[in-house]
Structure formats: C-alpha cells, structure tokens
C-alpha positions as CSV (number, residue, x, y, z in Angstrom):
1,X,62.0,8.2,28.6
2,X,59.5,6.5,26.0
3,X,57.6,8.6,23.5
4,X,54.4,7.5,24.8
5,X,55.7,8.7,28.3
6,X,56.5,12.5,26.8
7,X,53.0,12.5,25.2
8,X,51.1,11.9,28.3
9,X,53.2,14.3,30.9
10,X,53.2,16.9,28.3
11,X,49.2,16.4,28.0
12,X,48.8,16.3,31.4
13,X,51.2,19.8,31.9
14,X,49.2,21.9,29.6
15,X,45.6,20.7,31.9
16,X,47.2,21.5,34.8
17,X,47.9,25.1,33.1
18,X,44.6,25.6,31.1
19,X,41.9,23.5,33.2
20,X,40.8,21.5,30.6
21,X,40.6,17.7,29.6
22,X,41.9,15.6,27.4
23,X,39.0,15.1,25.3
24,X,38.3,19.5,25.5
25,X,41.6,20.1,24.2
26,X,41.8,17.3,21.6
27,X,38.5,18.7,19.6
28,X,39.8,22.2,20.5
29,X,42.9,22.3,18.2
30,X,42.2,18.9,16.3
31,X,41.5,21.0,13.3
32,X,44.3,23.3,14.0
33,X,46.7,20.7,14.5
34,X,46.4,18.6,11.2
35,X,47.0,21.5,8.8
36,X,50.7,22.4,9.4
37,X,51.6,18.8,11.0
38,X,53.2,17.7,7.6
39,X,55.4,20.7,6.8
40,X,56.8,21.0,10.4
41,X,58.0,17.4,9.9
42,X,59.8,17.9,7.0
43,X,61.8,20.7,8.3
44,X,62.7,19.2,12.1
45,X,63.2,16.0,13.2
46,X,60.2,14.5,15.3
47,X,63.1,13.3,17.8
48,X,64.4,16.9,18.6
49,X,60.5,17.6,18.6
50,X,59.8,15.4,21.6
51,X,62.5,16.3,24.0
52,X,62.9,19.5,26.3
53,X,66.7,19.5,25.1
54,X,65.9,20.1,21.5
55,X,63.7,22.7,22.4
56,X,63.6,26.6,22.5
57,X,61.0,29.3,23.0
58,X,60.1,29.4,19.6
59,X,60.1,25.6,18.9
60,X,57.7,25.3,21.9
61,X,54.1,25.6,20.3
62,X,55.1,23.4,17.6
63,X,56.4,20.8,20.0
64,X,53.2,21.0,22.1
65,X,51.2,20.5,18.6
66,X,52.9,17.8,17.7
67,X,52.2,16.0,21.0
68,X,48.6,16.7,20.8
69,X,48.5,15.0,17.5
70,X,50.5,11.9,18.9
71,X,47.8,11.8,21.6
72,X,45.0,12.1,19.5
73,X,46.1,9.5,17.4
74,X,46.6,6.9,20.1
75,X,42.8,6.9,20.9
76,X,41.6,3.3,19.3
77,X,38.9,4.6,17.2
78,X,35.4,2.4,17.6
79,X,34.9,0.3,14.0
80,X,32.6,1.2,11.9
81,X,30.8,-1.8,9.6
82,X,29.7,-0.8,5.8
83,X,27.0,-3.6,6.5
84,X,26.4,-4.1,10.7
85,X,25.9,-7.5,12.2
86,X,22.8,-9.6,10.8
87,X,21.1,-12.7,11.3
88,X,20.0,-14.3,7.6
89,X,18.6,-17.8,9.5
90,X,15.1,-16.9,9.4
91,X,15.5,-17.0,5.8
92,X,17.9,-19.2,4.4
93,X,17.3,-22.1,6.9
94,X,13.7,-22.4,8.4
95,X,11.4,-20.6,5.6
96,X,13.4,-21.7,2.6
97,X,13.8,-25.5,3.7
98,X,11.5,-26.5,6.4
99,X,8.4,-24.6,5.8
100,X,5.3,-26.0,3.7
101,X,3.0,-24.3,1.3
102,X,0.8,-23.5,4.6
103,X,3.1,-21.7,6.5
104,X,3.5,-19.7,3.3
105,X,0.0,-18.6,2.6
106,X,0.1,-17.5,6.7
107,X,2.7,-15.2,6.6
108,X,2.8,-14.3,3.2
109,X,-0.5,-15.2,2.0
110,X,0.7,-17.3,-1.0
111,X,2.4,-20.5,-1.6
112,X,5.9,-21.0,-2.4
113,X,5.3,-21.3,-6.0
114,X,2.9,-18.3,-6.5
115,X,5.8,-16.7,-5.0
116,X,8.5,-18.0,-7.2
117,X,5.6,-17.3,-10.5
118,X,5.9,-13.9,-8.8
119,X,9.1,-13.6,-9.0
120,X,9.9,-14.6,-12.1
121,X,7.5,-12.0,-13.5
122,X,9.1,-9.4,-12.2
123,X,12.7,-10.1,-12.5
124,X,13.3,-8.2,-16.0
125,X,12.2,-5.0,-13.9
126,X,13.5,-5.8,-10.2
127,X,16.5,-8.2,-10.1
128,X,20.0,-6.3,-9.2
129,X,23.6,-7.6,-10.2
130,X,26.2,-8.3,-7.9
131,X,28.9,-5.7,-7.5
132,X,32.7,-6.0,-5.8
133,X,31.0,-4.7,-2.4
134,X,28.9,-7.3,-1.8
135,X,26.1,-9.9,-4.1
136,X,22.4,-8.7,-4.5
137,X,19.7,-9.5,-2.7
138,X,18.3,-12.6,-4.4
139,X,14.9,-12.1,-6.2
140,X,12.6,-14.0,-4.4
141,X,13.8,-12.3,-1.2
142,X,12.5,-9.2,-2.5
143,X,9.4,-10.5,-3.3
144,X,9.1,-12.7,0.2
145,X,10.4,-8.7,2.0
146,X,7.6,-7.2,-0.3
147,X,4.9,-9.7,0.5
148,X,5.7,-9.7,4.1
149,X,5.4,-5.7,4.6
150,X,2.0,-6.0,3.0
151,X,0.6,-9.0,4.9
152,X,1.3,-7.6,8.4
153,X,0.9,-4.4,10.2
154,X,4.8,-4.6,11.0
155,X,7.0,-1.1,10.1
156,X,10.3,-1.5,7.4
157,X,12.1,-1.9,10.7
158,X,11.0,-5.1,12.3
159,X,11.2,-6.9,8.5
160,X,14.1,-5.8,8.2
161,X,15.5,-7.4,11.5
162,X,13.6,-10.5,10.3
163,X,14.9,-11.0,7.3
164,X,18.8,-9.5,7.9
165,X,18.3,-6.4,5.5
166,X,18.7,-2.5,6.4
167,X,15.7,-0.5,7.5
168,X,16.6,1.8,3.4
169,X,16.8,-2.3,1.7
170,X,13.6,-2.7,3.1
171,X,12.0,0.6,2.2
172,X,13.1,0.6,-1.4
173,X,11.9,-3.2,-1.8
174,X,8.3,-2.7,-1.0
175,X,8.0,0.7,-3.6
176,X,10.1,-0.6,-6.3
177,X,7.8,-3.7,-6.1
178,X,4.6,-2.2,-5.3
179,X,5.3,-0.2,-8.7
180,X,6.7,-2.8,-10.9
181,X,3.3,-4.3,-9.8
182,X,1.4,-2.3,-10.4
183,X,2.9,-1.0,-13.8
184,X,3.5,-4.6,-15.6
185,X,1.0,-7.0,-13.4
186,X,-2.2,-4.6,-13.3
187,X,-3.7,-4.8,-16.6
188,X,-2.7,-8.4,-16.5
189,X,-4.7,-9.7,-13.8
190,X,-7.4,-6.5,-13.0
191,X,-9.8,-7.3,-15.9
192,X,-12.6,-9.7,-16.6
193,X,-11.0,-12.9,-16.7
194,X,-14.0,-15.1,-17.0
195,X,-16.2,-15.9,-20.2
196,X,-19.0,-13.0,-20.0
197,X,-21.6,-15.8,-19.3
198,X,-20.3,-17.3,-16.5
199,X,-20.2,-14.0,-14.9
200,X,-23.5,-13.2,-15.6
201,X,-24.9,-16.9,-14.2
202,X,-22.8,-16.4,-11.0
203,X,-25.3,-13.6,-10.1
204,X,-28.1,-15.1,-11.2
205,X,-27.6,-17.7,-8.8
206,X,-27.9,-14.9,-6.1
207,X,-30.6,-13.7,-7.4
208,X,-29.7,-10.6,-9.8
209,X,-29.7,-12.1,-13.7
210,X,-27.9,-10.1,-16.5
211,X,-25.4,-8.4,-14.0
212,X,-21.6,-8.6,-14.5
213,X,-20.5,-7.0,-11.2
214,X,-20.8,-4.9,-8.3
215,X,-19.4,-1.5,-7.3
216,X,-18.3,0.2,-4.2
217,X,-16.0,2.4,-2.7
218,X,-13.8,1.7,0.5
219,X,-11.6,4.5,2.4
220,X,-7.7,3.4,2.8
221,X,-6.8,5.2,5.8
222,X,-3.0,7.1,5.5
223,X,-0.6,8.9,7.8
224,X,-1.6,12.9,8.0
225,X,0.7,14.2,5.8
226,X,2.3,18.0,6.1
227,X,2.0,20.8,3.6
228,X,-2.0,20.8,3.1
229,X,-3.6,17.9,4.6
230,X,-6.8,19.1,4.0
231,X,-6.9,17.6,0.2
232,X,-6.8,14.3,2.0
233,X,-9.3,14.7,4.7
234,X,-12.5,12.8,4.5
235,X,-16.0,13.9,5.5
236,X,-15.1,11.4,8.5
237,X,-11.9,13.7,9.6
238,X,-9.1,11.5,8.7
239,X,-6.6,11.1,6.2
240,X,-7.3,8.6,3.4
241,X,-7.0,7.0,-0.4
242,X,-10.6,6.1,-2.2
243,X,-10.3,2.7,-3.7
244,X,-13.7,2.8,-5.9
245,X,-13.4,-0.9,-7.7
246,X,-15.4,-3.1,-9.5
247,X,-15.9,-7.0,-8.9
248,X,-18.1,-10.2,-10.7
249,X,-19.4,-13.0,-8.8
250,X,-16.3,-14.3,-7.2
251,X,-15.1,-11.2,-5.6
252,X,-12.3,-11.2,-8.3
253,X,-11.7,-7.5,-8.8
254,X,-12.5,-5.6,-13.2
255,X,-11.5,-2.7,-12.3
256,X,-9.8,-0.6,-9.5
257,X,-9.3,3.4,-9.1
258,X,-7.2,4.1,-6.8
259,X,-5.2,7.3,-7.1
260,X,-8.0,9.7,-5.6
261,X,-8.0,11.0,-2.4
262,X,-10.9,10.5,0.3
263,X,-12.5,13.9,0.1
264,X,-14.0,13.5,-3.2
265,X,-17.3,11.9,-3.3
266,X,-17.8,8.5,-4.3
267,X,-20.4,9.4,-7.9
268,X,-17.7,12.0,-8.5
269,X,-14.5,9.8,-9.1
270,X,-16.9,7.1,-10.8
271,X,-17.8,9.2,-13.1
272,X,-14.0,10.3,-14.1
273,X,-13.2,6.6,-14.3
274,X,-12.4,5.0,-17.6
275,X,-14.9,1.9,-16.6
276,X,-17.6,4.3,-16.6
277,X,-16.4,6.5,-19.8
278,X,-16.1,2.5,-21.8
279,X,-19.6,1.6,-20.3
280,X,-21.3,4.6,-21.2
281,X,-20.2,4.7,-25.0
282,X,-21.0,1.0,-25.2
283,X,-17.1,-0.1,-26.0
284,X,-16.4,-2.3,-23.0
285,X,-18.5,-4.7,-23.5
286,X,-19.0,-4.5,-27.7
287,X,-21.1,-7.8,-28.4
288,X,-23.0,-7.6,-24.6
289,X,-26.3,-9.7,-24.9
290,X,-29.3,-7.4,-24.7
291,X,-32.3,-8.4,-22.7
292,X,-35.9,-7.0,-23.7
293,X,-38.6,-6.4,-21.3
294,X,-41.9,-4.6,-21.8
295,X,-40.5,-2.5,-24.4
296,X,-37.1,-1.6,-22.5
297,X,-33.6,-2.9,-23.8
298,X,-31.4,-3.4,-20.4
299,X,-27.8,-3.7,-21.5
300,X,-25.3,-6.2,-18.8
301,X,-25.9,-3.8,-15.7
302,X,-23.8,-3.7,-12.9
303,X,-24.8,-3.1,-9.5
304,X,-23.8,0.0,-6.8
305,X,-25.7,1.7,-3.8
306,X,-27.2,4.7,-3.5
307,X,-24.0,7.4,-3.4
308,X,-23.6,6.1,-7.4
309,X,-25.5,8.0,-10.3
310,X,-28.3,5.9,-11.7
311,X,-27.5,4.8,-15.5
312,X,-29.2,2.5,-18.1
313,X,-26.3,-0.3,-16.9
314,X,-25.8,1.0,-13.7
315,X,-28.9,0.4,-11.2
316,X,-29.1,1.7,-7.5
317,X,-31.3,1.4,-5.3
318,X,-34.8,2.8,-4.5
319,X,-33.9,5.9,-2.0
320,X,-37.4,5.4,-0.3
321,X,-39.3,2.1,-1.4
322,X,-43.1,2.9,-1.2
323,X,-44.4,-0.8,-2.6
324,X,-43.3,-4.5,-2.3
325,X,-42.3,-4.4,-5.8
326,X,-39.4,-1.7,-4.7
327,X,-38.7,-3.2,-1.6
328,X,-38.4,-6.9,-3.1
329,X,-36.1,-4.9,-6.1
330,X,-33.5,-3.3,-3.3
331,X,-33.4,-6.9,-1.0
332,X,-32.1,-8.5,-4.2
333,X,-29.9,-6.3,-4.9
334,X,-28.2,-5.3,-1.9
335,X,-28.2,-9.2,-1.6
336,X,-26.0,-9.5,-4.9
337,X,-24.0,-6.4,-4.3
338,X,-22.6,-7.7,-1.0
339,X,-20.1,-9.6,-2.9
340,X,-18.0,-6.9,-3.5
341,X,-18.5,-6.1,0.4
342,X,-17.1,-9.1,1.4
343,X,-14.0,-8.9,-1.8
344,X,-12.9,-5.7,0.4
345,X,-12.8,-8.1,3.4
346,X,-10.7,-10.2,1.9
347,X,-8.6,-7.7,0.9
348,X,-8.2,-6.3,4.3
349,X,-7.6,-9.3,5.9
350,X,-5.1,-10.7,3.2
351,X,-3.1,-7.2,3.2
352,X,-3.2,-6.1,6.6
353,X,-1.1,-2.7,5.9
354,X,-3.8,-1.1,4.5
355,X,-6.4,-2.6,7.3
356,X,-5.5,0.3,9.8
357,X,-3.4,3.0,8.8
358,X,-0.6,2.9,6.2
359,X,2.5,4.6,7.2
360,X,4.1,6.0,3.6
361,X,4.1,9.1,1.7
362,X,0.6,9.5,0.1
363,X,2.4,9.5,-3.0
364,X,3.4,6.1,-2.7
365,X,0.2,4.6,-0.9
366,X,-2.0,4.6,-4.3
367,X,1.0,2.3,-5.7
368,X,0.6,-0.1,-3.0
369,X,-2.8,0.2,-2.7
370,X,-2.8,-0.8,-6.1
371,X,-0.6,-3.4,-5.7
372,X,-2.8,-5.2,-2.7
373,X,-5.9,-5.4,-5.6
374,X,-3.7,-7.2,-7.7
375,X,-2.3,-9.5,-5.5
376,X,-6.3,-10.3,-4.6
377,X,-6.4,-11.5,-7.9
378,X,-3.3,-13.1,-7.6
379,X,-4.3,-15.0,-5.0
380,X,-7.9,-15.4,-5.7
381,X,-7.3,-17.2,-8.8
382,X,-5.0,-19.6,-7.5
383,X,-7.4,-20.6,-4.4
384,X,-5.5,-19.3,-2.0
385,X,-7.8,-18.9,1.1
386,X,-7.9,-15.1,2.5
387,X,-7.3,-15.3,6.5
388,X,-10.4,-14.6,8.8
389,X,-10.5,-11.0,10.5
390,X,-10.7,-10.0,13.9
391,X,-14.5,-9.5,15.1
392,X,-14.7,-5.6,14.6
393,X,-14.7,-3.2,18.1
394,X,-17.3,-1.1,18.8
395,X,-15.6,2.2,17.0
396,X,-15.4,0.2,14.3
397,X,-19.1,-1.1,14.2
398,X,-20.3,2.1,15.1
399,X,-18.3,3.4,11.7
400,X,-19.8,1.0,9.8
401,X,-23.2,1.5,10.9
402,X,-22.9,5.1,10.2
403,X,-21.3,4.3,6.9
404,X,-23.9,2.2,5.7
405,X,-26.4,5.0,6.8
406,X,-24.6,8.2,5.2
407,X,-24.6,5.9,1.4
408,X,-28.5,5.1,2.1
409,X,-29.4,8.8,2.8
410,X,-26.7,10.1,-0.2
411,X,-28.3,11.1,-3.8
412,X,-27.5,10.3,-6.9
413,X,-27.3,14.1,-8.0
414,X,-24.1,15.7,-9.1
415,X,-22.0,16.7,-6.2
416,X,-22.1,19.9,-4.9
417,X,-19.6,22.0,-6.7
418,X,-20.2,20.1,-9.9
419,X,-20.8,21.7,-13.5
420,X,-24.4,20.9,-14.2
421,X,-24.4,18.6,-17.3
422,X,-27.7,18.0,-19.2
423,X,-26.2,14.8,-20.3
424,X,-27.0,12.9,-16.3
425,X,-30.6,13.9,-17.0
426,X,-30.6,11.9,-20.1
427,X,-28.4,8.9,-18.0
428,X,-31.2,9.2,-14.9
429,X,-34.3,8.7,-17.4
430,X,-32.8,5.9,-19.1
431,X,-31.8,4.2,-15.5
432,X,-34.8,4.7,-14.0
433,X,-36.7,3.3,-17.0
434,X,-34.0,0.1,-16.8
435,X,-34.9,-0.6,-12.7
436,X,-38.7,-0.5,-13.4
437,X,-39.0,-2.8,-15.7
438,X,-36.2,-4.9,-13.7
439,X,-38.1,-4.5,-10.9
440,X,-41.2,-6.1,-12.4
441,X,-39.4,-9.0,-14.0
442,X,-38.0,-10.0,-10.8
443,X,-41.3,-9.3,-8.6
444,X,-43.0,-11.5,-11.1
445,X,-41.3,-14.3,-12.4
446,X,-37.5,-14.0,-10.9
447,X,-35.9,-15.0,-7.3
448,X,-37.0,-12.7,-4.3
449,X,-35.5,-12.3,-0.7
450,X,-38.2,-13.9,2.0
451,X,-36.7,-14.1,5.9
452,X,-32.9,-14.4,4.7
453,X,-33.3,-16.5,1.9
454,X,-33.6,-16.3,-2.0
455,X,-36.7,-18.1,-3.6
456,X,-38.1,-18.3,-6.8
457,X,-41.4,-17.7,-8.0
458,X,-44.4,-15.0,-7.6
C-alpha cells in the first residue's frame, strides 16, 4: 500500500470516530501538529511511522499526527501574486502613440507637452528608482494618474483599473503630487503674472478702471468626516473647504486661500489672509499708480461683494442703493466682478473632483484643492480651453439663487464672535470715502450698464 493510500484511510478512520471533516480537523490540530513534527522525525523513521506494523499504543498519536500533516500538506495551496494580473494597453499603446493633443486636453485637460513641462518640474520631488522587485512607475505616468483623478469624478479604483496600477499606487500618486504642487508650483504660477497695466486696462474695458482683480469665495464640498464634523459644517449643513481667491481680468487666479474650513465666514478668513495684511500696509503693490478725484487718493482697488469688509482698495457694493448714481456704481461692478465667477466655473468644470463632493481626508483636500488653482493657471496660460459644464438642476439653481441672496443681505461688520477692532472703523471711512467719489466719476464721465450693455458717456 502507497503512502498516499495510508494518509487518506487513516483520515477517513479518525472522521468516522470523531464526526468531523477533513477541513475541521485540519485547522483543528494544524497548529498542534507543526510544533513537534521535526523532533519526532529525527528520533523514528517516517516508514515505521506510516504502517500499523511499526506501531504500538504509545506510537499511535504520533503516527496519527504525522498523517494529518502529510494530508494537510497535499492540499495545492491557491497562488498568491505580489503584483495581480493587469492590463498596461490603455497606456502604453493607444494614449501614448495614437492620441493627439485633443484627446489630451479631454481627459486630462492638457496637452501632451504641458504634461511632459509638468513632469519634468516635478521629477526632482516625485520620480522613484527602480528596485530588484520590479521598475518604477515612469514619471509622466504619475502625472497622467494625478491629472486623471482630478479631471473626473472617478474613485482611486476605477483609475487604477485604467491605467494597470493598485488601488494604494493610485492613492499615493494623487497626494504626493497634489503636494509637490502645491509646495514647489504655487508661488510659481498663483501670483500676478501680467504687467500691472495691462491688468488694470483689462477691467477698464468692462467697465471698472483702476482695478486689479476680483474676490470671491466658493464652498468645496468634502466627505463628512468622524471625530467632530461640526468644525466643517457650513451654514448650508454640509461638509466643506472655503476657497477665498483672488483673480485679474482673465480669470487667472493672484491669490488663493484654501486651508479654512466652510463654517468661517467669508470677511473673517479675508481678513487673516496675507493678500489682505500686504494690501493694507501698502507692500504688495509698492509703486501702484494713485488716482485723484475730488480730493480723494484711490489706490489699485480690487473688487468683492457685499459679505467682504469695505476698505480704501477694497470696494463693495451699496447694501441698499437709494439713487441712480448707486445703482449705476453696483451694475458696473457686479458686471466686472463676474469674472472671477466664471474663473470658478472653469475651475469646476476643468477639475471635476472638486465639482461635487471630494472623497479624501479633509486633511488632504486643501492640498488638492490647492493643486486644481494651480493647474487653472497652468492651463490658463497655455490656452488650453476649460470644458463646458452641464446646465445646473434645479437644487443646484435653487442654491445659487439663495447664495447670491444670503451675500447681498450679508454686512460688512465683523462677524459675530469677533474682537471689536477700532482699526475696521478707520478701514470703513476710508472705503466708503473711495466708492463715492468712484461712484461719481463713473456716473459722470466713465462706462455705465444700460439694458445689458456697457456704454460710455453721461
């Protein structure tokens, strides 16, 4: 009789006795089993082991272990892979040699060689070496798994199947970028990257002269995280980031803040900003122009609605108009304000992770919210065309409608729960001495809104 044959009758003999299976009594005395296995070998030979001849009573439990461990170790034992079965097609044959710079800026909202610019870039901070497991992901494939994420509302998961990378590749790939981003790239391209001038006679042509940019806040909605979500909650009951940024005439972004959270109120976090701190001692602009009229020096102003505190270069809009003069003053300037309006469109619609909801740790999302401004200006500056968005539902109409209203009907006091500071009494004179005398000028002499258009003239 075969060895094989002994195992299984011997198996089979002590079910019968204990009414158990195979698989029961395996786990039950697997552990027990592979302790002593190796000393009972050395001291009887496994031949006298297997058979009932070379057997006694006290050689019996010994003899049954040692047959358990034969048939335990006859089960084939399913493989396990150190990297499962991918598919690396998608990648290496159709995107990198058949598709054109427009298929790029589709999917990920950039051409080939912005990508590649990119890239490069980053590679002192992001490229990995190969190691005797297996080669590194190449550098523009991070970038490409990066970019991807960020311009669709797909999860780590389902780029991961596209590209042939693990769910963790994937994960780590979008956060080590979105930092390396937002660390090395930010004060790169988030400044003022056009001649002052320019600026300044881009808004003139929509009607609002000495201005060099608009401000506005937007609400990046997050997951609802544990612990105590209610530092996160907004006064609309969800979970979200404040992005309070700062654009010129082209919807190019100056400045972006981005690491508060959506309950604190918009005049609040401007006010903590370093933008505001550098505009309000005069250093951010140190040879500005200054324009005179009737008496009043107006400093380069920039332009925000009503939830913003007034200042001498920061001009809101009349809370309730009671003269043409007012009313003319808040047309032209809601009409030149809109251009950051529509720069947070195109952000949305060129980053669509941040459109809905973005599922990461609210830790991580002001890193790739920060990252998503950037690339705007990435991508802004090299003309590539943001996609159009969806027309909006009617929850999300209804939002905005109710938006628009809450920032009409907000004041430019302090917020509630603020330190009183003499110092915004001084800021509110000056500002409110800066839009009347604007307000005259342009009711006068400068362009005014008529039925939807701009013209010029009394």
């Amino acid at each position: 009789m075969d060895l094989g044959e002994v195992v299984r009758q011997e198996v089979l003999h002590d079910e019968q006795e204990q009414g158990t299976s195979t698989t029961d009594t395996f786990m039950a005395h697997r552990g027990r089993l592979m302790q002593p296995l190796a000393g009972r070998l050395r001291h009887r030979p496994v031949e006298g082991l297997l058979t009932q001849s070379g057997t006694t009573a006290r050689h019996r439990p010994r003899r049954r272990a040692l047959l358990r461990w034969f048939a335990i170790t006859s089960v084939p034992n399913t493989p396990r892979h150190w990297i499962g079965p991918q598919s690396h097609t998608w990648w290496d044959v159709l995107v990198m040699t058949v598709w054109t710079d427009e298929d790029w800026v589709r999917h990920f909202r950039m051409a080939k060689a912005t990508a590649i610019y990119l890239a490069d870039a980053l590679r002192p901070h992001l490229e990995r070496q190969d190691t005797n497991m297996r080669p590194a992901i190449p550098m523009l494939k991070r970038v490409a798994m990066a970019l991807f994420y960020l311009a669709s509302a797909n999860s780590y998961r389902e780029v991961g199947q596209q590209f042939g990378v693990g769910l963790a590749t994937v994960a780590d790939s979008v956060l080590e970028f979105a930092m390396a981003v937002e660390v090395h790239l930010y004060p790169r391209l988030v400044r003022c990257q056009r001649p002052m001038d320019q600026v300044m006679a881009g808004f003139a042509a929509l009607g609002f002269p000495h201005c060099i940019g608009a401000v506005d806040g937007c609400h990046i909605r997050i997951c609802h995280p544990g612990g105590a979500p209610g530092q996160l909650i907004n006064r609309k009951n969800f979970s979200s980031k404040l992005l309070l940024a700062t654009c010129d005439d082209t919807g190019l972004f100056i400045n972006a803040e981005t690491g508060y959270s959506g309950r604190n109120n918009d005049a609040f976090v401007f006010r903590e900003t370093h933008f505001c701190q550098a505009m309000d001692m005069g250093i951010y602009l140190p040879e500005s122009p200054m324009l005179t009229i009737n008496g009043v020096s107006i400093p380069p102003v920039v332009l925000g609605d009503g939830a913003f505190p007034t200042r001498k270069w920061l001009l809101t809009p009349y809370r309730v108009p009671s003269n043409a003069q007012q009313r003319n003053f808040n047309s032209l300037l809601s009409h030149a304000r809109n251009v950051v309006e529509r720069a947070f469109g195109r952000l949305k619609a060129r980053w669509r992770c941040i459109l809905n909801c973005l599922w990461v740790r609210p830790e991580n999302a002001t890193s790739i919210v920060a990252a998503c401004v950037v690339l705007h200006n990435l991508c802004e500056s090299r003309g590539h065309r943001a996609p159009d968005l969806p027309p909006p539902n009617e929850q999300v109409a209804q939002f905005l409608a109710e938006e628009e209203a809450h920032q009409q009907e907000e004041a430019a006091d302090p917020p509630r729960g603020q330190p009183y500071n003499p110092q915004d009494d001084t800021h509110r004179r000056e500002g409110q001495a800066v839009r009347e005398a604007l307000a005259g000028y342009l009711f006068r002499a400068g362009p005014r809104r008529r039925r939807g258009r701009v013209t010029v003239g009394p």
